[in-house]
C-alpha positions in Angstrom: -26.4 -40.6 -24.7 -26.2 -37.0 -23.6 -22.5 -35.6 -23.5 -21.3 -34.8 -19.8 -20.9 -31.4 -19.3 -17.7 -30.3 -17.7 -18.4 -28.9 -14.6 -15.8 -26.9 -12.3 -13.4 -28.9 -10.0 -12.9 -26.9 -7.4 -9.7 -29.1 -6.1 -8.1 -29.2 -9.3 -9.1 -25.2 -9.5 -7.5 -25.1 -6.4 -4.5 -27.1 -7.1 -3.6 -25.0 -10.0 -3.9 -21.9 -7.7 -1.5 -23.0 -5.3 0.8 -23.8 -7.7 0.4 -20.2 -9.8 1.3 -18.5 -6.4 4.6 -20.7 -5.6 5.8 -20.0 -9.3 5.5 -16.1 -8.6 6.2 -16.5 -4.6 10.1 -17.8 -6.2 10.1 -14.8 -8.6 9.3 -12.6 -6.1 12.3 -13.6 -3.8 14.9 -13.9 -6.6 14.2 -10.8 -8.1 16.8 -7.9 -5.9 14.1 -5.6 -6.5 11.9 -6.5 -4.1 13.9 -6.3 -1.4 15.4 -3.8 -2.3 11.8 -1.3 -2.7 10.4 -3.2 0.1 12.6 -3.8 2.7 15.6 -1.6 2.2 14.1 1.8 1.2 11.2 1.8 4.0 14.3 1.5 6.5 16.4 3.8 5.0 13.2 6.8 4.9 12.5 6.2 8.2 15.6 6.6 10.0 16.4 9.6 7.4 12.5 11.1 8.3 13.0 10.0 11.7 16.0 12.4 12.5 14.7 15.3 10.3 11.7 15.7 12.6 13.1 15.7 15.8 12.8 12.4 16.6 9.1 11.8 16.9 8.2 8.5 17.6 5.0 8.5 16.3 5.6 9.2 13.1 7.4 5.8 13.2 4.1 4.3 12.8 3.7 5.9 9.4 7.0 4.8 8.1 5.9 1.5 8.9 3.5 1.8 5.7 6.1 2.2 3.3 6.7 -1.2 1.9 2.3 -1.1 1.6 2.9 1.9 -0.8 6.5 0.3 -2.5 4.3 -2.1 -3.7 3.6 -0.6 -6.6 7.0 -0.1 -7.6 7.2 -3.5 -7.4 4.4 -5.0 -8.8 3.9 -2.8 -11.8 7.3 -4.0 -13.6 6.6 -7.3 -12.0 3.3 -7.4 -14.4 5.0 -5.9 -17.2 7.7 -8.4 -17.4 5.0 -11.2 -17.0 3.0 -10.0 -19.4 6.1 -10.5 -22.1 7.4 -13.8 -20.5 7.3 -16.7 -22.8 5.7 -18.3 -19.5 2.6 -16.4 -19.9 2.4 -16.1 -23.5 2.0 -19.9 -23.6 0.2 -20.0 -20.6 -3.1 -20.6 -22.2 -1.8 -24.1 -24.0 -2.0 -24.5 -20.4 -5.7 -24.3 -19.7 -4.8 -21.9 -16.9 -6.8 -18.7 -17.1 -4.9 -15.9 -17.1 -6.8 -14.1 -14.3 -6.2 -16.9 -12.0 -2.8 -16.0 -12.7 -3.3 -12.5 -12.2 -4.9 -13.0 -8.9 -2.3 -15.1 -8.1 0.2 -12.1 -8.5 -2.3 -10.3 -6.1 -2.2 -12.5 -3.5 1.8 -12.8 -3.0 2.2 -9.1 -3.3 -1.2 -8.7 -0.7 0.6 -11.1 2.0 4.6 -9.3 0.8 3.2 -6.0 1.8 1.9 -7.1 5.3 4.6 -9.3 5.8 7.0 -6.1 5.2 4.9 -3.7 7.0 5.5 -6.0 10.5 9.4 -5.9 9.8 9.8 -2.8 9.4 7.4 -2.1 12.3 9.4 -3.8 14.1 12.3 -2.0 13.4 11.1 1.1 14.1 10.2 -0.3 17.3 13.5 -1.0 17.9 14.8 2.3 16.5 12.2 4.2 19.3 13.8 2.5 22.2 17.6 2.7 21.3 16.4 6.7 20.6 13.9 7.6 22.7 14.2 4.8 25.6 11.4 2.7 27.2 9.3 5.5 29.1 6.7 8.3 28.8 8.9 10.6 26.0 8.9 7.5 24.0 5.0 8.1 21.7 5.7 4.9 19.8 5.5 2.6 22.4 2.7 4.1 24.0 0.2 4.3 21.1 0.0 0.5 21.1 -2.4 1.2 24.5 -4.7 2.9 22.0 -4.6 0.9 19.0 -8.0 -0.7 17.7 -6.9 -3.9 16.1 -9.7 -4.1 13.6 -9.4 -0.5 11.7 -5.5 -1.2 11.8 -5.6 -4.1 9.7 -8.7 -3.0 7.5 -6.4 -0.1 6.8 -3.3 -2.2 6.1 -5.2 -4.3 3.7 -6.3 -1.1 2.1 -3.3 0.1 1.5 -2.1 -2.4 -0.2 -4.9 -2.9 -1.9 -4.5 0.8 -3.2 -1.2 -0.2 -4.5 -1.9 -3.5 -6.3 -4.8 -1.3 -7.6 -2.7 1.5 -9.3 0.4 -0.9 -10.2 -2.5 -3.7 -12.0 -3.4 -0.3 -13.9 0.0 1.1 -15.0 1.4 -2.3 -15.6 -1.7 -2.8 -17.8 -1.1 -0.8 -20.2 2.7 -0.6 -20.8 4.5 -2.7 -23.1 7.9 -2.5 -21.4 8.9 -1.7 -17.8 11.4 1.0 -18.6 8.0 3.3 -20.6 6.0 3.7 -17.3 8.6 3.6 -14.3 9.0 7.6 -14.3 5.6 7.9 -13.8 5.1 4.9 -11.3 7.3 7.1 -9.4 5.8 10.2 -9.5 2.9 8.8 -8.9 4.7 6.5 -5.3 6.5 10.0 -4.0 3.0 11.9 -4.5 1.7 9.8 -2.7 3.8 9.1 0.6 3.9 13.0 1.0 0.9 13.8 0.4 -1.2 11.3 1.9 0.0 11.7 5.6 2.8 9.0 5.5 6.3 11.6 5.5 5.6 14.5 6.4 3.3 15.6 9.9 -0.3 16.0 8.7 -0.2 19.0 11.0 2.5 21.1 9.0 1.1 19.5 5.5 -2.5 20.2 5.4 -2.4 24.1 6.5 -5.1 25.5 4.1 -8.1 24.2 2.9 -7.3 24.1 -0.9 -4.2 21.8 0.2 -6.6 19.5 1.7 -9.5 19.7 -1.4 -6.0 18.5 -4.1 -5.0 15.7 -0.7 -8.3 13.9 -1.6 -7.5 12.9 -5.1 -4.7 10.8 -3.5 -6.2 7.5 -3.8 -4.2 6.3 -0.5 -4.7 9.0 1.9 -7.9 7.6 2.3 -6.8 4.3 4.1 -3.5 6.1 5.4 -6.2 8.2 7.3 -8.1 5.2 8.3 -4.5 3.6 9.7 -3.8 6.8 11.7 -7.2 6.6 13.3 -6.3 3.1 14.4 -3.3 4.7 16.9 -5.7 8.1 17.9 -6.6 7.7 21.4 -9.7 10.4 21.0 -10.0 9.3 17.6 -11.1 12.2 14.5 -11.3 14.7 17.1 -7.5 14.7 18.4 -5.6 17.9 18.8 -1.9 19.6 19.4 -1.5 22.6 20.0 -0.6 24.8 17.3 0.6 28.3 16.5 -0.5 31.1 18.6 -2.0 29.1 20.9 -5.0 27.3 18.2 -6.2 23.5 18.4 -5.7 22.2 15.8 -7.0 18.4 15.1 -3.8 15.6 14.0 -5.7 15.8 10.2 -4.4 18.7 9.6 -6.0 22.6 9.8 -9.0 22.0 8.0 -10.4 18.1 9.0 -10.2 16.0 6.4 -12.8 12.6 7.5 -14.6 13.1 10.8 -16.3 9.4 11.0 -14.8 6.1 10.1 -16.9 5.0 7.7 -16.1 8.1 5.4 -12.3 7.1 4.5 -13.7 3.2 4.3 -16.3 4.2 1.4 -13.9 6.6 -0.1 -11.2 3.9 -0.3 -13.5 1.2 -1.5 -14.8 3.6 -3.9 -11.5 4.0 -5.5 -10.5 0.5 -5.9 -13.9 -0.6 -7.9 -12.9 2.3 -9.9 -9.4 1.6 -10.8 -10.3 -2.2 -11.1 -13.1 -1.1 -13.5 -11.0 1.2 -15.6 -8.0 -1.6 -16.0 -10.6 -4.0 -17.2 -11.0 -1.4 -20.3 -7.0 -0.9 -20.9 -5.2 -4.1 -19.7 -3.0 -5.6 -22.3 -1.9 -8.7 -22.1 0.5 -8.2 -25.3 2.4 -5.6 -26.3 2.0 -3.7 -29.6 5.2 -2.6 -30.9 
């Protein structure tokens, strides 16, 4: 008699999955945190950064992406404090791999980000029309007539993508939470200045060497993409400048001018960050 060989059950698989995703779906809710990075802090820069620059609504757009970048202040402790949870140390008694659990994290963080990114949208939505009112001075309201649905969510996914990328990374290879939050942040306020997000990409990018150091921001690349999504005329839209220049909405020197450019880049960058954290991921910590 020949031994059966096990073969993969793709409803128990499944099963397990669902299950993995609830568990950390209930963490993700309890823990203060979350709301806290996600919810609370997006609001609080964009009515802040909302004010500062006179009131331009279509910057409200940007602060929308916030809690799509504050997921990797979230996440990367979130995997840290897995990683030394009795839960997960065990977890292979279990049978359960641990990068179904891993993917698991993924997913709830993928779909918090999103989820996030339309309240706060909404908010700001709110914020335009109490501001600005409901007609032509309000540019919030009137880049929806523009918006192309398909690079807008590409670029949302991207985004947070980006983020689950770098916090996977940093929370890979620190033992304890406290060891790598300064440079989680460092790494979060680099990268909503500097990518297009805060501040106007037409004050921000003024020379071409500040541009060149821009595109080692792993999410400009996506932000980019998302701001193409609201551009009625899209890479080649202009303001007018000082002394009486065009300049395009990238910035002085153009940064992408095709789609598929900032799509590659940013795709490029995750298969590199997800191949260097299969080299230094740590599931336990060395003390």
């Amino acid at each position: 008699m020949f031994k059966k060989m096990d073969t993969f059950n793709f409803k128990k698989q499944s099963s397990i999955f669902k299950n993995l995703t609830l568990l950390v779906y209930k963490s993700f809710i309890k823990e203060p945190r979350s709301i806290i990075f996600m919810l609370v802090v997006p609001i609080f820069f964009s009515v802040m950064f909302f004010f500062i620059f006179g009131k331009e609504g279509k910057t409200l757009f940007n602060y929308a992406l916030l809690p799509c970048l504050t997921v990797l202040t979230s996440l990367t402790p979130a995997i840290v404090e897995w990683k030394n949870s009795v839960f997960l140390k065990r977890i292979d008694i279990t049978g359960v791999k641990k990068s179904m659990f891993i993917g698991s994290i993924w997913l709830v963080y993928l779909l918090a980000g999103i989820f996030f990114y339309i309240v706060v949208l909404s908010f700001n939505a709110i914020l335009s029309i109490i501001a600005l009112g409901t007609g032509d001075s309000n540019s919030f309201l009137k880049a929806f007539s523009s918006i192309k649905i398909g690079y807008l969510l590409l670029s949302i996914i991207l985004i947070c993508a980006t983020s689950i990328a770098l916090a996977t990374l940093f929370g890979g290879i620190a033992n304890s939470s406290g060891s790598i939050q300064g440079i989680v942040m460092m790494v979060y306020f680099f990268s909503i200045f500097l990518s297009g997000i805060m501040l106007p990409t037409e004050s921000l990018f003024k020379s071409q060497g500040m541009v060149i150091f821009t595109y080692f921001i792993p999410h400009k690349y996506p932000v980019f993409l998302y701001m193409y999504s609201f551009s009625k005329t899209g890479w080649t839209e202009t303001y007018q400048g000082m002394q009486g220049t065009q300049v395009t909405f990238q910035g002085a020197v153009n940064s992408f001018t095709s789609s598929w450019q900032p799509i590659v880049g940013s795709l490029a960058i995750l298969a590199g960050l997800f191949t260097l954290t299969t080299f230094t991921f740590k599931w336990t910590a060395k003390r």
